[in-house]
TISE-701376 format. One record per residue (C-alpha): residue in three letters; x, y negated, z negated. Coordinates in steps of 0.001 Angstrom, whole numbers, plus 524288, in hexadecimal, padded with zeros to 5 digits. Example, Ala and Ser with C-alpha at 12.3 -4.5 7.8 and 13.67 -1.06 7.14 Angstrom:
residues 2
[ALA [8300C 81194 7E188]] [SER [83566 80424 7E41C]] 
END
This chain:
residues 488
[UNK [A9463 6C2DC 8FE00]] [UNK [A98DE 6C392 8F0B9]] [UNK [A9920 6B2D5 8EA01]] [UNK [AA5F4 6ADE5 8E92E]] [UNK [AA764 6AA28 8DAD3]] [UNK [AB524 6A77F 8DA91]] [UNK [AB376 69A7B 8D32F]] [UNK [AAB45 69F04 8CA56]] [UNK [AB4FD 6AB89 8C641]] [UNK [AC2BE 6A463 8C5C5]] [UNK [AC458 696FB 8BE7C]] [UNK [AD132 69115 8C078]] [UNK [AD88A 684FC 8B964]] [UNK [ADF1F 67F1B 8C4B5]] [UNK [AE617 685D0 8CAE1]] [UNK [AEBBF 690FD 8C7F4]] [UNK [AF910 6934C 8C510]] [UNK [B027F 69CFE 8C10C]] [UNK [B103A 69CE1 8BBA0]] [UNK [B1967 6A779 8BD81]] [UNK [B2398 6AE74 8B5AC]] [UNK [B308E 6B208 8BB1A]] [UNK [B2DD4 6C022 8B8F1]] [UNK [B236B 6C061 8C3F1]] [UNK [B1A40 6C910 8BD59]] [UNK [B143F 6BD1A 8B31D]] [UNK [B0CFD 6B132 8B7CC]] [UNK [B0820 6A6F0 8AF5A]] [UNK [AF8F2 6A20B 8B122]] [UNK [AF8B9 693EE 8AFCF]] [UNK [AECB3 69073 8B2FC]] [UNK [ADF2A 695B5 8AB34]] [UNK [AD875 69EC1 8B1CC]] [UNK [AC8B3 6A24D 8AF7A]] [UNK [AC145 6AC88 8B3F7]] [UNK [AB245 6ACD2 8B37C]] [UNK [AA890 6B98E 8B582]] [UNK [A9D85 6B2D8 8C135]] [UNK [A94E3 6BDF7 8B962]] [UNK [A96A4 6BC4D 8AB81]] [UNK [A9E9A 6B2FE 8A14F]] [UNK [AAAA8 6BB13 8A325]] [UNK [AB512 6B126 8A327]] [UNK [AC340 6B110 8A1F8]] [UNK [ACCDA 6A6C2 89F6C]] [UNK [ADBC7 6A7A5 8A037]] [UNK [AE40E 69E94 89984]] [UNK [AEE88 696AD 8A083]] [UNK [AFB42 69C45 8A00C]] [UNK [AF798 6AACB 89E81]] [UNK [B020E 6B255 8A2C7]] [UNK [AFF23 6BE48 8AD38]] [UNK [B0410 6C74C 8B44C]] [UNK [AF935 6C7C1 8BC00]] [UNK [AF2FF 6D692 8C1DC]] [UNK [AFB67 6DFE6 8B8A1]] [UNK [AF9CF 6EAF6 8C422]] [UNK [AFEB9 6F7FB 8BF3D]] [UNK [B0AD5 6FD33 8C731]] [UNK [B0279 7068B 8D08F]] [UNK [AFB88 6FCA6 8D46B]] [UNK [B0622 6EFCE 8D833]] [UNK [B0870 6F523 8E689]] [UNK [AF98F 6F209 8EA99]] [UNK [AF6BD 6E696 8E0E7]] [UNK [AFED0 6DBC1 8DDBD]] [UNK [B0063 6D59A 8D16B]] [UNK [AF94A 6C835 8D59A]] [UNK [AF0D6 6C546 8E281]] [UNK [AE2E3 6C229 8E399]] [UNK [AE04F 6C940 8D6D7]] [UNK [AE936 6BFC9 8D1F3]] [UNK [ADF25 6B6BE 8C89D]] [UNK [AD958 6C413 8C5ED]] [UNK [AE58F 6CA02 8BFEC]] [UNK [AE855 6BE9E 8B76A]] [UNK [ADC61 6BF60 8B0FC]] [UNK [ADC45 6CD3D 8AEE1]] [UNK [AEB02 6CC14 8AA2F]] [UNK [AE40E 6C0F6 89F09]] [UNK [AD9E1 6C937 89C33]] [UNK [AE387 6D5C7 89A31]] [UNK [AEBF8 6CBF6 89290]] [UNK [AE13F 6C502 889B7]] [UNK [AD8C8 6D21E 8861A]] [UNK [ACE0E 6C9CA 88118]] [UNK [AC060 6CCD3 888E6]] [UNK [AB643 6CD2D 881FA]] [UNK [AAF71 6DBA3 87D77]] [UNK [AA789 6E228 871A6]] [UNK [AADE0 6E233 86470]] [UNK [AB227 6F14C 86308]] [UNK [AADC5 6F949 857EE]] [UNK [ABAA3 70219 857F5]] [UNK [AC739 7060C 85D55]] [UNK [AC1EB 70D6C 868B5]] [UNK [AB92C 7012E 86DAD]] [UNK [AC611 6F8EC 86BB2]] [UNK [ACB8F 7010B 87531]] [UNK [ABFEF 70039 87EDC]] [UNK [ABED6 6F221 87D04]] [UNK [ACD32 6F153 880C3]] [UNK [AC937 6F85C 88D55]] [UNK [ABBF6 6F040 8901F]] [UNK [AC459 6E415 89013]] [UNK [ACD92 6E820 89907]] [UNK [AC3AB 6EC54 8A30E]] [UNK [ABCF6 6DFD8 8A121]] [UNK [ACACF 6D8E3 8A598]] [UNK [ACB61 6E36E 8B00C]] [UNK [ABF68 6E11A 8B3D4]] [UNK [AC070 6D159 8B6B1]] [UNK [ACDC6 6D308 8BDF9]] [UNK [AC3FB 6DBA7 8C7A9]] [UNK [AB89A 6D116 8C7E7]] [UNK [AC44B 6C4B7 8CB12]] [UNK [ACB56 6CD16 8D47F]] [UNK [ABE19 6CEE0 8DBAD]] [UNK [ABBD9 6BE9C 8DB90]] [UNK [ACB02 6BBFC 8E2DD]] [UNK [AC796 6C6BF 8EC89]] [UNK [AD1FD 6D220 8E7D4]] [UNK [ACED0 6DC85 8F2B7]] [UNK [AC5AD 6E71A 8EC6D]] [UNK [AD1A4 6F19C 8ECBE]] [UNK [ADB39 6E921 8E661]] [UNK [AD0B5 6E50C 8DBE7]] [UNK [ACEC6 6F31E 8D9DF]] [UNK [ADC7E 6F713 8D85F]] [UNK [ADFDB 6EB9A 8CEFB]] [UNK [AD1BB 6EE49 8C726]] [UNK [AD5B9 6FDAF 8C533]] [UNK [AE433 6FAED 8C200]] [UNK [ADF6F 6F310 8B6AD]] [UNK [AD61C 6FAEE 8B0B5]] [UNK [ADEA8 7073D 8B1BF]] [UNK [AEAFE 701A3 8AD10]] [UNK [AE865 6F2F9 8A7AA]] [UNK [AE730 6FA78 89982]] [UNK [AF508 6F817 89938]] [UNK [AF669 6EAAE 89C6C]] [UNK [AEAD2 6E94A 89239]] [UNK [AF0B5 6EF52 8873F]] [UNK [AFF0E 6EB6D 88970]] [UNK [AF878 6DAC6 88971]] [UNK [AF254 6DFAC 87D63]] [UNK [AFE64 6E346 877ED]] [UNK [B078D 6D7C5 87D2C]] [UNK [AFC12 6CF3C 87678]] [UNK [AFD46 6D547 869F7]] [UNK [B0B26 6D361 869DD]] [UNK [B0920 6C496 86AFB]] [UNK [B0A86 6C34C 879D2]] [UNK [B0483 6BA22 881E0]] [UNK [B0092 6B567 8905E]] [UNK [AF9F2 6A8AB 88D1B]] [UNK [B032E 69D6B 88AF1]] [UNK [B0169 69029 8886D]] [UNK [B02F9 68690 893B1]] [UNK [B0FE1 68231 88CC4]] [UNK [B13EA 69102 88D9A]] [UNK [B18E1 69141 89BD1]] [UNK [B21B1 6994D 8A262]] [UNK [B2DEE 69416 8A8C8]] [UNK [B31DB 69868 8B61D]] [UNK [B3D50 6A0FA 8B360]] [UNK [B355D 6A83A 8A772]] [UNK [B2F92 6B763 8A840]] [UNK [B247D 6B7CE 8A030]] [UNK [B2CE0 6C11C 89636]] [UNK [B3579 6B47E 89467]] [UNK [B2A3D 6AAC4 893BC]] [UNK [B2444 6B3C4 88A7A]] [UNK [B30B7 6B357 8823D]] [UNK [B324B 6A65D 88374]] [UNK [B25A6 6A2E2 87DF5]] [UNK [B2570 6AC19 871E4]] [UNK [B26C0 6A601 8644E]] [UNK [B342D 6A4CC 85DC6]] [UNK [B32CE 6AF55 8525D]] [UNK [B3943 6AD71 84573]] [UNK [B4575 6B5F7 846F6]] [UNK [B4E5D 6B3EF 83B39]] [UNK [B5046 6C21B 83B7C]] [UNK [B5757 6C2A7 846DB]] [UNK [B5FE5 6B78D 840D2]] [UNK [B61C8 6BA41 8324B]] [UNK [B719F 6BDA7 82F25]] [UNK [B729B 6CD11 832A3]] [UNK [B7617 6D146 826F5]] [UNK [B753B 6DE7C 82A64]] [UNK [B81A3 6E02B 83214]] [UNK [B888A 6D55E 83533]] [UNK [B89C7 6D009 8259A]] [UNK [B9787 6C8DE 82681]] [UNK [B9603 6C01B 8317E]] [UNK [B8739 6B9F0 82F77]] [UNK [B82DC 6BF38 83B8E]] [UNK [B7421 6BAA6 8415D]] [UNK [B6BF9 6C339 84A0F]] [UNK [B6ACB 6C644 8551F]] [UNK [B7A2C 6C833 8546E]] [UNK [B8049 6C770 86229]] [UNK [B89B8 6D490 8648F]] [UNK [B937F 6D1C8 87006]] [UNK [B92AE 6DEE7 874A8]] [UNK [BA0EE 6E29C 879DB]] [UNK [BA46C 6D397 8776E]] [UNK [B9A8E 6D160 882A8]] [UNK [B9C7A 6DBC7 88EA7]] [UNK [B92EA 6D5C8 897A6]] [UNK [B9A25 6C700 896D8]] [UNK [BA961 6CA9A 89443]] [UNK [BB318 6D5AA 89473]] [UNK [BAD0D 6DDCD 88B8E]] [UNK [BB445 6E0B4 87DDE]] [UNK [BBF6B 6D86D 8804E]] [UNK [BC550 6CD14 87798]] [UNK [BBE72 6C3F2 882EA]] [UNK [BB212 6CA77 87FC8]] [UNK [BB29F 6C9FA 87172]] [UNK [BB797 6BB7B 87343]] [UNK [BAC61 6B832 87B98]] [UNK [BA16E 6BF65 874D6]] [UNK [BA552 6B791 866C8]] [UNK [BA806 6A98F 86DAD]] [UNK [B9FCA 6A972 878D3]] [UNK [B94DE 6B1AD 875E1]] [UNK [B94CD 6B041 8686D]] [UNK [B9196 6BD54 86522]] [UNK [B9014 6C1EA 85519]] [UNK [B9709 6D04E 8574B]] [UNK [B9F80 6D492 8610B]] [UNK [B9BE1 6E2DD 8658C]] [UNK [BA545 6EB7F 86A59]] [UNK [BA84F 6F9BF 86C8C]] [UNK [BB534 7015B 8695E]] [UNK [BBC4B 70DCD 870F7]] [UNK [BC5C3 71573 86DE1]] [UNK [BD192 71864 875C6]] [UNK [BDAC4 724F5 8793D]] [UNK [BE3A8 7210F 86E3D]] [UNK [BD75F 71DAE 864BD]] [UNK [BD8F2 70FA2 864EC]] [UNK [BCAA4 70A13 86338]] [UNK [BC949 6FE7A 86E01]] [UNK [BBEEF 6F5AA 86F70]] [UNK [BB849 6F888 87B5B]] [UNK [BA940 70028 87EFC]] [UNK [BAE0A 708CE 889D1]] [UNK [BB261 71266 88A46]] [UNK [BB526 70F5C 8985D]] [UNK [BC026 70628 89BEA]] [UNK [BB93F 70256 8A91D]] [UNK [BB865 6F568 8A612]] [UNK [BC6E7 6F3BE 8A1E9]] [UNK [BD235 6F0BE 8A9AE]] [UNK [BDD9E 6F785 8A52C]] [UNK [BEBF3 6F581 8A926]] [UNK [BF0D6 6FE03 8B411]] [UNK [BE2FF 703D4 8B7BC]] [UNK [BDAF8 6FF10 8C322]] [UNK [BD21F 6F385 8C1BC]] [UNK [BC6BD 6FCE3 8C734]] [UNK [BC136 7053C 8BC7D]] [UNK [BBAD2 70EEE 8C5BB]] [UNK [BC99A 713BB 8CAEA]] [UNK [BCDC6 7162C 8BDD3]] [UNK [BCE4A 725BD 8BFE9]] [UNK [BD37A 7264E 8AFC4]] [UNK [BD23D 7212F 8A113]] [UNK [BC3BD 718BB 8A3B9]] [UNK [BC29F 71C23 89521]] [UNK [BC739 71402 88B43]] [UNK [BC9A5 71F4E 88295]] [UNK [BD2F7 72356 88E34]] [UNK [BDBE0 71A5B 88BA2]] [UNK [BE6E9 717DE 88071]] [UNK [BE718 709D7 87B3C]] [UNK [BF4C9 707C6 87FFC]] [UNK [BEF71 70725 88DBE]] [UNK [BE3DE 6FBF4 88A33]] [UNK [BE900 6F543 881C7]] [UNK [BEB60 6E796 88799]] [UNK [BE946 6F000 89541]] [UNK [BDB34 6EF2E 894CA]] [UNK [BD297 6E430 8995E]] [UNK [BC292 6E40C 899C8]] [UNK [BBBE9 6DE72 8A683]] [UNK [BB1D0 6D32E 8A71B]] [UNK [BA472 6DA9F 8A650]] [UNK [B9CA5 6DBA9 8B3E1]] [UNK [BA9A2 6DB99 8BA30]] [UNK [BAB3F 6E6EB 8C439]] [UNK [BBBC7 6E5E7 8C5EB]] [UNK [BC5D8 6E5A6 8B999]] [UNK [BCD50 6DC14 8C2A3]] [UNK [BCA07 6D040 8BBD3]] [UNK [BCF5E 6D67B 8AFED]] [UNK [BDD99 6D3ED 8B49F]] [UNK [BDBCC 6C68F 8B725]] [UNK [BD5CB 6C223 8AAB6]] [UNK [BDA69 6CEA9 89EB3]] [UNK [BDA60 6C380 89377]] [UNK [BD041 6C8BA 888DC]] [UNK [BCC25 6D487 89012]] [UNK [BD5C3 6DE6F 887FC]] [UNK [BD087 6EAF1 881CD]] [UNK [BD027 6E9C4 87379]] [UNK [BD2E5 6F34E 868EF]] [UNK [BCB08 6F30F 85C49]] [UNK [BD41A 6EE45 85481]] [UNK [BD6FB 6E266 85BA7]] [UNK [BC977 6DE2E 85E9D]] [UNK [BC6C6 6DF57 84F20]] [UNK [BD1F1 6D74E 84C7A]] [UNK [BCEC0 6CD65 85948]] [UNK [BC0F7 6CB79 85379]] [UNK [BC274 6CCD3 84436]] [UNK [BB6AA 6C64D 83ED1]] [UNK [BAB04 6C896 8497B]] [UNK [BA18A 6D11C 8454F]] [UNK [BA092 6DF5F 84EB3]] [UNK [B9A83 6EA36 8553A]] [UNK [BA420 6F585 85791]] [UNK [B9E96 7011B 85EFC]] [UNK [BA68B 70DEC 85FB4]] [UNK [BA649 71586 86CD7]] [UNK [BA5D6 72315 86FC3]] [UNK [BB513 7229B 87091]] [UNK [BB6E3 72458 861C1]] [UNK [BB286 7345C 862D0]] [UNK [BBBD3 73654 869ED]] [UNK [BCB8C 73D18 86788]] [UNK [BD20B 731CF 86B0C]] [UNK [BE0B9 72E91 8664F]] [UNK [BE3BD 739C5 85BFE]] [UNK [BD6D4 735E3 85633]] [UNK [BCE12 74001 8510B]] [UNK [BC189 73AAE 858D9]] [UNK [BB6D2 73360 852F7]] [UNK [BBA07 7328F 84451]] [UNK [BC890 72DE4 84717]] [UNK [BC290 723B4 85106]] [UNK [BBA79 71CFB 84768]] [UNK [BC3A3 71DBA 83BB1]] [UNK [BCC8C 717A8 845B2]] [UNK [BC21F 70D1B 8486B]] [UNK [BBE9E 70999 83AB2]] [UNK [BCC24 706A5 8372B]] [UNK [BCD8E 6FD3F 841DF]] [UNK [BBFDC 6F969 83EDF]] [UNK [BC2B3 6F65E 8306A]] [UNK [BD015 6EF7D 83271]] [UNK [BCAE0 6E5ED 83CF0]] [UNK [BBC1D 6E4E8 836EB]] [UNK [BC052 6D64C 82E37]] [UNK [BB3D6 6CF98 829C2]] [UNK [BA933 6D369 8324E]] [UNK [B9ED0 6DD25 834D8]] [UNK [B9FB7 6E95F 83F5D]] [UNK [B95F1 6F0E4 84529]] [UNK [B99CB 6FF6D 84A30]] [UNK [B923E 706AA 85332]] [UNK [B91B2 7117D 85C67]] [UNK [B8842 71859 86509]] [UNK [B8E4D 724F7 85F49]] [UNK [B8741 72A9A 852BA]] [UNK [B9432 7332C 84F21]] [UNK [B9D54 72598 85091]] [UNK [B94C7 71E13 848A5]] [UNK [B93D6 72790 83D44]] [UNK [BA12F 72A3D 83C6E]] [UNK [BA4EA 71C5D 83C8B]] [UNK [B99D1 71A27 82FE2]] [UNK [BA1F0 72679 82982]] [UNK [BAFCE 7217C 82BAF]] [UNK [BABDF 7128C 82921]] [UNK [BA3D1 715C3 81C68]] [UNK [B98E9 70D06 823BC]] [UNK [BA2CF 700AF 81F7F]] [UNK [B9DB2 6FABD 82DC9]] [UNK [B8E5C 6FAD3 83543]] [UNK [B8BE3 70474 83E2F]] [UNK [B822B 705AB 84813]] [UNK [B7591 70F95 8487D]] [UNK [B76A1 71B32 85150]] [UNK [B6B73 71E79 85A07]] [UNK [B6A01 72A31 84EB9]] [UNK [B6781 72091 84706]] [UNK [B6250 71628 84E11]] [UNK [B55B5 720EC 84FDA]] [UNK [B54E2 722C8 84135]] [UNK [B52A0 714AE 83E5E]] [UNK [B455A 718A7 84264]] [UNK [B4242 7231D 8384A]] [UNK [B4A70 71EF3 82D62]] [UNK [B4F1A 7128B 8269D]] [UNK [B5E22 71459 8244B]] [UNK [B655A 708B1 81F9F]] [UNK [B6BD7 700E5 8295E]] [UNK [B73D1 6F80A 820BC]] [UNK [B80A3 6FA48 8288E]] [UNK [B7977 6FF23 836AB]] [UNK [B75D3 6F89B 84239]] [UNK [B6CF7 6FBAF 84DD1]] [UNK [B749E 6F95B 859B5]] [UNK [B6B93 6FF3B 86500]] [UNK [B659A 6F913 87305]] [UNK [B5DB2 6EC41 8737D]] [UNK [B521F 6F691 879F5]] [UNK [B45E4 6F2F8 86F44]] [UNK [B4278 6FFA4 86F8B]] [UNK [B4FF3 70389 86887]] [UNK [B5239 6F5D7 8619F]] [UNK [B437D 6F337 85E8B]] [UNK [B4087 6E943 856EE]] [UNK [B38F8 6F18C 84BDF]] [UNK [B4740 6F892 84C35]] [UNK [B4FCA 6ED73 849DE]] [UNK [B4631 6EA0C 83DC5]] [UNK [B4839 6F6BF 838FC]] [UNK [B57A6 6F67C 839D3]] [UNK [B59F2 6E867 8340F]] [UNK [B503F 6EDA3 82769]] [UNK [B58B7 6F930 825F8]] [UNK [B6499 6EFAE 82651]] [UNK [B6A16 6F15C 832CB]] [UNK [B6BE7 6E8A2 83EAD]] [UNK [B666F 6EAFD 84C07]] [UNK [B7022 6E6B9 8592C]] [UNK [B6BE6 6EA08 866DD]] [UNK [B7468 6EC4F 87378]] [UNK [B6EED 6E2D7 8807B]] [UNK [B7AE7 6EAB6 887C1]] [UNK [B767B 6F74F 88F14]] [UNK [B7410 7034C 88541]] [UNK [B6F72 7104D 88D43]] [UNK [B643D 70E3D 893EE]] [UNK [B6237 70033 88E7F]] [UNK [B6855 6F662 898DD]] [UNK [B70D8 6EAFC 893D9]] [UNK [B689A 6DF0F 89383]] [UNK [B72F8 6D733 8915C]] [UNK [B7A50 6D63A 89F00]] [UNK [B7332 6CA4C 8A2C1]] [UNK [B6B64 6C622 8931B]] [UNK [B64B7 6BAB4 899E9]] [UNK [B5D66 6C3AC 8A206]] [UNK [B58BE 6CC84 8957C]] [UNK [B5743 6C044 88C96]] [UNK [B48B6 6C329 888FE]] [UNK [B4D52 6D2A9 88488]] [UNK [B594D 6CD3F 87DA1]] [UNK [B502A 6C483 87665]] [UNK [B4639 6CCB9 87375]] [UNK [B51BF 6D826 86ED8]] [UNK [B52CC 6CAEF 86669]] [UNK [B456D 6C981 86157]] [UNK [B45A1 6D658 85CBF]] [UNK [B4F8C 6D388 851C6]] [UNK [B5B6B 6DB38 855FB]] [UNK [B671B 6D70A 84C68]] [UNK [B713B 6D66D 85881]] [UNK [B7295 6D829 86727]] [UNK [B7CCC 6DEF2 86D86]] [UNK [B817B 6D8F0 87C47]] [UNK [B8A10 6D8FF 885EB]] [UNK [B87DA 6CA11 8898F]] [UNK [B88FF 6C486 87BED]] [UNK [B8AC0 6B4E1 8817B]] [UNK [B7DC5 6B6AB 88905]] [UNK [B7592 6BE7C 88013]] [UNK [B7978 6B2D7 8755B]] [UNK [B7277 6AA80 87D5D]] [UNK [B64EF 6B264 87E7D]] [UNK [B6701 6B488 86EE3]] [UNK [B687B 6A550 86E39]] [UNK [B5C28 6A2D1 874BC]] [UNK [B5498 6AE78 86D46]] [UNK [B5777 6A772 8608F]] [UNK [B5405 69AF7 864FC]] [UNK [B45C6 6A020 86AF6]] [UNK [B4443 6A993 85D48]] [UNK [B4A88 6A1E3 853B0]] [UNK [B473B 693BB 85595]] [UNK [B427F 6941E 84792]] [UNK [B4CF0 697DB 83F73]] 
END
């Protein structure tokens, strides 16, 4: 019968004790752990508070072992020695050897998470399905530690450096990371914003805040400026059957309750469209509903600040704060004895320039031929936005952005950080939508839920952020600066 050398093998400093992470899949080794070789000086020591996720079992393999049971001690130590990538081996001569030394010290690791499953009695077929899973697919758990480290990750912590119970280790690992000197997400945006002194990240109440009030409606332009606080007011403008431009995102009318038409949208059989519809027959007849709100049958007991607006009007309701006016798909169209797209914008920039006063306006669209001929008619007098045309050229060429911004998704693979460099050097500004954008869901439904992505949308250096929830996402942006910029 084979010795029981159990005390000999495993080394424990009281004992032992781990700390959990609300995420379930992190634990938290308090205690030092050391594991000895009976047969050689092989000896491993792991730090209190190493973080593990104990036996990283590929996908194939979950359904006949779980993540922790009596290979439990095992896995931890094979997670450190994964993490730590330090075992001793030959100096290599050359690239190649690099790489085979790479390999040798895995299989060393591999090889000890075999030998301690053996000493706490893992059944031969588990050990053996656990041993090959490792050394067939722990390359990438090898090489993606190797690359976390690199990047200034780590999963030894101080014993000061503890959790708290309603932390993931994503949060605790945010928490913990060193304020960085970000001036340049602070410094006055001159790029854009020149006549009002404006400091990044600027806060854009998209629609005057759709997700917390009736959506572009003096009560949400009132509550987005007072309440929220918000720097620019974003809104979108339509156009109706008798070309008069209205400030509303559309073009459906769903959400509107309009006099003499039933308070359920789905049994209006006619005119959904806002285009379908003559001003005569909004104007102070139209009233926006409370967002999330299934019936327009509140709408008649409370209309006060809920009235659609036309252009005009908002411009002279809200004379000096600083916009972002995007022009819908409405404006190609025949509308009023209007000759289509170039009568709709000359229309719009002689509203725009009568009601612009002292501030600065952003115009955008998602349409390439509505943003050009807006630049021809308005002899580029206000910014524009980049179209995706040339949104994809910013990475082959270096046009000047002086009067352009880059208004695009909060995704970093479209909004990378090397990318918002790139624009603010070629003079433009950089301002990313947290509402839903194709295939990118809004993240800003419920912010506090997405705080660590808002913030690290943040860390990248984006020059504004678009949202929905303006009153909550001022919050997280509060709490960002006072993390980042505690040094300033």
């Amino acid at each position: 019968m084979k010795k029981n050398t159990l005390e000999s093998k495993i080394i424990i400093d009281g004992p032992p004790i781990l700390m959990p992470f609300v995420d379930g899949k992190y634990w938290m080794s308090l205690n030092s752990i050391t594991w000895k070789a009976e047969d050689s000086d092989r000896e491993v020591t792991i730090p209190p508070n190493f973080v593990t996720d104990f036996a990283s079992v590929p996908f194939l393999f979950r359904g006949m072992v779980p993540r922790w049971g009596k290979h439990g001690r095992a896995a931890i130590i094979h997670d450190y020695l994964y993490w730590e990538q330090n075992l001793k081996i030959k100096e290599a001569d050359n690239v190649l050897t690099e790489i085979l030394k790479e390999c040798k010290k895995r299989k060393e690791a591999d090889i000890i998470l075999e030998e301690v499953m053996t000493e706490y009695n893992v059944s031969f077929i588990n050990r053996k399905i656990i041993y090959f899973a490792v050394r067939r697919f722990g390359c990438w758990a090898w090489y993606s530690n190797k690359r976390a480290k690199r990047s200034g990750k780590v999963r030894v912590f101080s014993k000061d450096q503890l959790p708290n119970e309603t932390e993931t280790f994503k949060e605790f690992e945010e928490r913990l990371r060193e304020p960085k000197n970000t001036k340049k997400h602070l410094e006055v945006n001159d790029n854009i914003f020149r006549s009002h002194n404006l400091k990044t990240p600027i806060l854009f109440a998209h629609r005057g805040g759709d997700l917390e009030v009736p959506e572009s409606t003096n009560r949400a332009f009132s509550h987005a400026l007072n309440d929220a606080k918000a720097d620019v007011l974003e809104i979108d403008v339509q156009l109706t059957k008798d070309a008069k431009i209205v400030v509303w995102h559309g073009p459906k009318l769903d959400r509107v309750y309009i006099e003499g038409q039933s308070i359920h949208p789905k049994k209006r059989r006619r005119k959904r469209y806002i285009y379908e519809h003559d001003w005569s027959e909004l104007d102070g007849k139209a009233w926006v509903a409370d967002p999330d709100t299934s019936s327009l049958e509140d709408v008649l007991k409370d209309k006060e600040g809920r009235e659609l607006l036309l252009l005009s009007k908002f411009l002279n309701s809200f004379p000096e704060v600083p916009l972002n006016i995007e022009l819908k798909e409405s404006f190609k169209k025949n509308l009023g004895g209007h000759n289509g797209l170039s009568d709709n914008i000359a229309k719009f920039i002689e509203i725009l320039d009568a009601g612009k006063h002292k501030r600065d306006i952003i115009v955008a669209s998602v349409s390439h031929s509505i943003i050009e001929e807006f630049r021809n008619q308005s002899n580029e007098r206000y910014v524009t936005n980049l179209s995706w045309w040339e949104y994809l050229k910013l990475y082959f060429t270096k046009p000047n952005l002086r009067n352009r911004v880059l208004e695009t998704v909060y995704h970093k693979f479209i909004s990378s950080e090397i990318l918002i460099n790139r624009v603010r050097r070629l003079g433009g500004s950089t301002y990313v939508f947290l509402t839903k954008f194709g295939p990118f869901p809004s993240i800003d439904i419920n912010p506090k839920k997405h705080e660590l992505k808002i913030m690290q949308i943040l860390d990248r250096g984006v020059d504004g952020i678009m949202t929905g929830s303006p009153k909550k996402v001022l919050t997280i942006i509060e709490t960002w600066k006072n993390r980042r910029c505690s040094d300033l």
